[in-house]
C-alpha positions in Angstrom: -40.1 -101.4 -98.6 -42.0 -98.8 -96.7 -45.2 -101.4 -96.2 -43.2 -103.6 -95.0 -41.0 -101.8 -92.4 -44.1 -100.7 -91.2 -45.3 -104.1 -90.7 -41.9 -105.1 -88.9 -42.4 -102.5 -86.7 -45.8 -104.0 -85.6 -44.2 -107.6 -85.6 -41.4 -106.5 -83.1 -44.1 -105.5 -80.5 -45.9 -108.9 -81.1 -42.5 -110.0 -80.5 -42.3 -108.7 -77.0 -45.5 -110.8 -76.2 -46.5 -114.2 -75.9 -47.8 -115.7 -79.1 -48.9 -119.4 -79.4 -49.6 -121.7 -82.8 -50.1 -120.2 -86.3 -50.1 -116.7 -84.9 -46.3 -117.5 -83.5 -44.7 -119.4 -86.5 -46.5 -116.2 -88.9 -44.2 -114.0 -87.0 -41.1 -116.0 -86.9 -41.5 -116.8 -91.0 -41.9 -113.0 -91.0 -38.9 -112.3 -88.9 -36.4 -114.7 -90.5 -37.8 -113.8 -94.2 -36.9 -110.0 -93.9 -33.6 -110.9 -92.0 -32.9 -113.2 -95.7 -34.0 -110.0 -97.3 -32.2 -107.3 -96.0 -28.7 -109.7 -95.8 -29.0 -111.6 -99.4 -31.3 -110.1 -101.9 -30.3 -106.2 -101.6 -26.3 -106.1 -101.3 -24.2 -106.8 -104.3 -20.3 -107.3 -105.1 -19.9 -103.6 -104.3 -20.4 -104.2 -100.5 -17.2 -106.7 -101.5 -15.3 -105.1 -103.3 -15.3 -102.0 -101.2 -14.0 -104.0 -98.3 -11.3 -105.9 -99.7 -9.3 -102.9 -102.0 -9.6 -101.1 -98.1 -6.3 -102.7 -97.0 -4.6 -101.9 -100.7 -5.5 -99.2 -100.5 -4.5 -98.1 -97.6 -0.7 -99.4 -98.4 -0.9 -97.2 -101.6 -1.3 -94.3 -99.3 1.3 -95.6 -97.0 3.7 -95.3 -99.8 2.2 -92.0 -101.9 0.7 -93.4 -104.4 -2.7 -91.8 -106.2 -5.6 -93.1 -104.0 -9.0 -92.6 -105.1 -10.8 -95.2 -102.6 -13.6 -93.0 -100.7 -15.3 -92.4 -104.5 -16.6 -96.2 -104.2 -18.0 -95.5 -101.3 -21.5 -93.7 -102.3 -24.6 -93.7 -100.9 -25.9 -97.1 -102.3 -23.0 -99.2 -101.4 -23.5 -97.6 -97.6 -26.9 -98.5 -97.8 -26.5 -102.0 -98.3 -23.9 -102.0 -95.0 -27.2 -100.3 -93.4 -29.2 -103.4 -94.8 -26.8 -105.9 -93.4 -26.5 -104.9 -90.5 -30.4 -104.5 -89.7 -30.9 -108.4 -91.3 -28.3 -109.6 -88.7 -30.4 -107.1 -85.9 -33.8 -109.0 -87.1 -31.8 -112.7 -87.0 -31.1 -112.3 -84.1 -34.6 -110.9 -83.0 -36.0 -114.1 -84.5 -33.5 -116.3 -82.7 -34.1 -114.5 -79.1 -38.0 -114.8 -80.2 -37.4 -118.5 -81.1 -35.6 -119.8 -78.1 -38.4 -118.0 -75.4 -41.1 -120.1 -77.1 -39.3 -123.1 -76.6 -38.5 -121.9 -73.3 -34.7 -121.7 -74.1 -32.7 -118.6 -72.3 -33.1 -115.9 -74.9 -29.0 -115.0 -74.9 -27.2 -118.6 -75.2 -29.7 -121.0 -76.5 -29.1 -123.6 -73.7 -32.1 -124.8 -72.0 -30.4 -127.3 -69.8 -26.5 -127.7 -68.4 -26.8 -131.5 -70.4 -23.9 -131.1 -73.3 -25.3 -130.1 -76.4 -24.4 -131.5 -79.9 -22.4 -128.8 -80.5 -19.7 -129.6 -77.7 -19.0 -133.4 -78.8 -16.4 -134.3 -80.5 -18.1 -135.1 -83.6 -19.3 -131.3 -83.9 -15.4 -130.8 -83.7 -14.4 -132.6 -86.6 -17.3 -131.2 -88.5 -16.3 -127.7 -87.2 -12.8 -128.5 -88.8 -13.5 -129.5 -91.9 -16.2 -127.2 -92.6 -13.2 -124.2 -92.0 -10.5 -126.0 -94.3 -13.6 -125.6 -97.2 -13.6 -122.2 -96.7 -9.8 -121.5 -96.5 -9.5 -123.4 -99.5 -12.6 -122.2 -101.7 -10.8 -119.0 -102.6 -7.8 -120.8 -103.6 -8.4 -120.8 -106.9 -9.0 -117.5 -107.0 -5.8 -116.5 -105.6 -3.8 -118.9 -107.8 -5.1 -117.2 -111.4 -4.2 -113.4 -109.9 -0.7 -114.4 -109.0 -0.5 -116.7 -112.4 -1.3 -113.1 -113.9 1.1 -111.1 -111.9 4.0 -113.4 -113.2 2.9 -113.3 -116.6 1.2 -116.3 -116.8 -2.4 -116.3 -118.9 -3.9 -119.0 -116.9 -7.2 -119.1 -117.9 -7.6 -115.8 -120.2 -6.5 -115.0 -123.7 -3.0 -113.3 -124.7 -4.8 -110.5 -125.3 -6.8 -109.7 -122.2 -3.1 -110.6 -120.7 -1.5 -108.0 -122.1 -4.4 -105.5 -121.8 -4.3 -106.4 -117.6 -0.6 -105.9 -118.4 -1.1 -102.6 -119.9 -3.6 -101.4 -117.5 -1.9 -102.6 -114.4 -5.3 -104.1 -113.4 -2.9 -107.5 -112.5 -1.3 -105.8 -109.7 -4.8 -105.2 -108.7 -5.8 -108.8 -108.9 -2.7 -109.9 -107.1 -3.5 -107.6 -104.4 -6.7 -109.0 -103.5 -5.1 -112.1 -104.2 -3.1 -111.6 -100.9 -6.1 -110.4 -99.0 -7.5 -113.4 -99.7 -4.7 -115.2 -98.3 -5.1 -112.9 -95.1 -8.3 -113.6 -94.9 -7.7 -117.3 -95.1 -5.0 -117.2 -92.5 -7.5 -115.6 -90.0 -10.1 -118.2 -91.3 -7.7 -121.0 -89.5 -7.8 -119.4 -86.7 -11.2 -120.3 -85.7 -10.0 -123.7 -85.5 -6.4 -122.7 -83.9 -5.7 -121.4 -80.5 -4.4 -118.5 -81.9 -8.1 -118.0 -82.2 -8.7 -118.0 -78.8 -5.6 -116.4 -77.3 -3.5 -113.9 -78.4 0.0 -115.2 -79.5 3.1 -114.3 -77.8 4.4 -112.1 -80.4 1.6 -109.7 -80.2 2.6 -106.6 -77.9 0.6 -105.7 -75.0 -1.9 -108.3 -76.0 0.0 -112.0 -75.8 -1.8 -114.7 -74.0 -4.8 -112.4 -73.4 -8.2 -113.7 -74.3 -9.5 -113.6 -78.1 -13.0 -111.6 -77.4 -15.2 -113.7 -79.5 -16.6 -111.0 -81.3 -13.7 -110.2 -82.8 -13.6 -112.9 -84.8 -17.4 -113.3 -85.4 -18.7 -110.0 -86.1 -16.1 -109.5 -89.4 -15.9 -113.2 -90.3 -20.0 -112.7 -90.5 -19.7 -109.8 -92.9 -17.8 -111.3 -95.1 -19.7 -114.6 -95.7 -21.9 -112.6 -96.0 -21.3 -110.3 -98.5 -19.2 -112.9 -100.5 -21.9 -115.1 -101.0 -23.9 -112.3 -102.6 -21.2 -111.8 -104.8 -21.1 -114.9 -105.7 -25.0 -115.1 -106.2 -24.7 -112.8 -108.0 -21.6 -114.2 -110.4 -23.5 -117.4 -110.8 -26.8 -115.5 -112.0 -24.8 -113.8 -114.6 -23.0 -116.9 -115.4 -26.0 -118.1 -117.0 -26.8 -115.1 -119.3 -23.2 -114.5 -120.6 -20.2 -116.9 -122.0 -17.6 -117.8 -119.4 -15.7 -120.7 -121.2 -13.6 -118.1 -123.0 -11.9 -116.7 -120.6 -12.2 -119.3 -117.4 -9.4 -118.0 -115.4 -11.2 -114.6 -115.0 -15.4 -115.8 -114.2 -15.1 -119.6 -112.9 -13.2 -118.7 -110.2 -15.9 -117.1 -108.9 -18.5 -119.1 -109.3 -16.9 -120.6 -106.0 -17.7 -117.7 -103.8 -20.8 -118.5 -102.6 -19.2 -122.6 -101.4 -16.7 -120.0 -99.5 -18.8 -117.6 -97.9 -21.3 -120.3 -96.9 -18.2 -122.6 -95.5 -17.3 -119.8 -93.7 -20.3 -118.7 -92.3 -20.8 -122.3 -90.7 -17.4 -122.1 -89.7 -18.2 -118.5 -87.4 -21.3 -120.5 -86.0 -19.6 -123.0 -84.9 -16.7 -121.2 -83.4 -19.0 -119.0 -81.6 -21.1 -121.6 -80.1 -17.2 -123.5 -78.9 -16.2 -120.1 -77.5 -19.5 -119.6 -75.0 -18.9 -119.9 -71.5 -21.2 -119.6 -68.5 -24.1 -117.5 -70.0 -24.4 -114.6 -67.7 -28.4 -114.4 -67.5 -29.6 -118.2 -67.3 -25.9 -119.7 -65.3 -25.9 -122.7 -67.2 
């Protein structure tokens, strides 16, 4: 790891010059390899989990109950927040580095004012039905928790039912059920104008402009980090039996369709929400 941030720091300042032919695609393989690196291969379900029991969390405080949330936050799950963070940093290094060597403006990607693909109508309908896979991927998630909470054993044994019953791990599940459906509700509105505007029943803030990165900056994280987790659930999957109790591991095994659904989904919303790019005018 130490090798090669050295030799990242030496690619950056090869970045900042002109570079032409093998010497240029060796530093953008280099660039978009360690940005795959630091995203994908070093986080885990921690990073995940950590974010999503944040809103329970903080309703169990909200209403007295014991809380002990900041003891899953050590120094290994921070790091791989650290990692993420620096692999979107080097992205979009090797994008900037990208577009100038195909003489492209650096910040928007536009080259000319002729409409791109991503403007027509058919990127629309793509745009829309890539976001209803990943409002929808989780769905099957959300409908085994719940099952749970109402006593249902969808998919699991009597007995692990009644030892979530015992535990009061179900009211845990059906809580990150409902973040879930959060989630999904804010998914739709990169396809809504909600997404774009505030609605009227927001104080202080109704009919004001959505700032884009609002939307993209967390919607990023947590493709992201759920498909790692679901990586990660699908390399497992393969080593352990997960027939016996479906309801528990298959859903899943969907996580990475959802955070990849959703990270084309931010893309796409992004690129819709550009206006007049403030360094090339166009």
């Amino acid at each position: 790891m130490t090798i090669l941030c050295f030799i990242g720091v030496w690619v950056l300042l090869k970045c900042k010059s002109e570079s032409r032919g093998f010497a240029h695609k060796v530093l953008l393989f280099y660039a978009w390899s360690i940005a795959a690196i630091l995203c994908f291969a070093i986080a885990d379900a921690r990073a995940l989990i950590v974010v999503a029991y944040a809103p329970i969390c903080l309703i169990m405080a909200i209403f007295g109950w014991p809380v002990h949330y900041f003891d899953t936050i050590t120094w290994p799950v921070i790091n791989q927040f650290i990692c993420i963070a620096g692999g979107l940093l080097w992205a979009a290094t090797a994008l900037s580095f990208q577009r100038q060597s195909r003489e492209e403006c650096c910040y928007c990607g536009r080259k000319s004012a002729v409409d791109r693909w991503i403007d027509s109508e058919s990127a629309l309908r793509w745009g829309r039905r890539i976001t209803y896979v990943a409002i929808f991927a989780p769905a099957y998630y959300e409908v085994t928790r719940i099952a749970w909470l109402l006593g249902i054993p969808l998919g699991i044994t009597d007995e692990l039912m009644y030892s979530l019953q015992d535990t009061g791990a179900v009211w845990a599940g059906a809580g990150l059920a409902l973040v879930s459906i959060a989630g999904a509700c804010l998914t739709h509105g990169l396809i809504k104008p909600w997404g774009e505007n505030f609605p009227r029943w927001i104080p202080l803030l109704s009919g004001k402009r959505v700032p884009p990165s609002l939307a993209v900056v967390p919607a990023t994280f947590v493709s992201i980090m759920s498909t790692v987790t679901g990586i990660q659930v699908v390399r497992q999957a393969f080593s352990n039996e997960i027939f016996t109790n479906w309801g528990a591991t298959t859903p899943l095994l969907l996580y990475p369709v959802w955070g990849i659904a959703l990270g084309i989904a931010t893309i796409f919303y992004y690129y819709r929400r550009q206006g007049r790019c403030k360094h090339c005018g166009l």
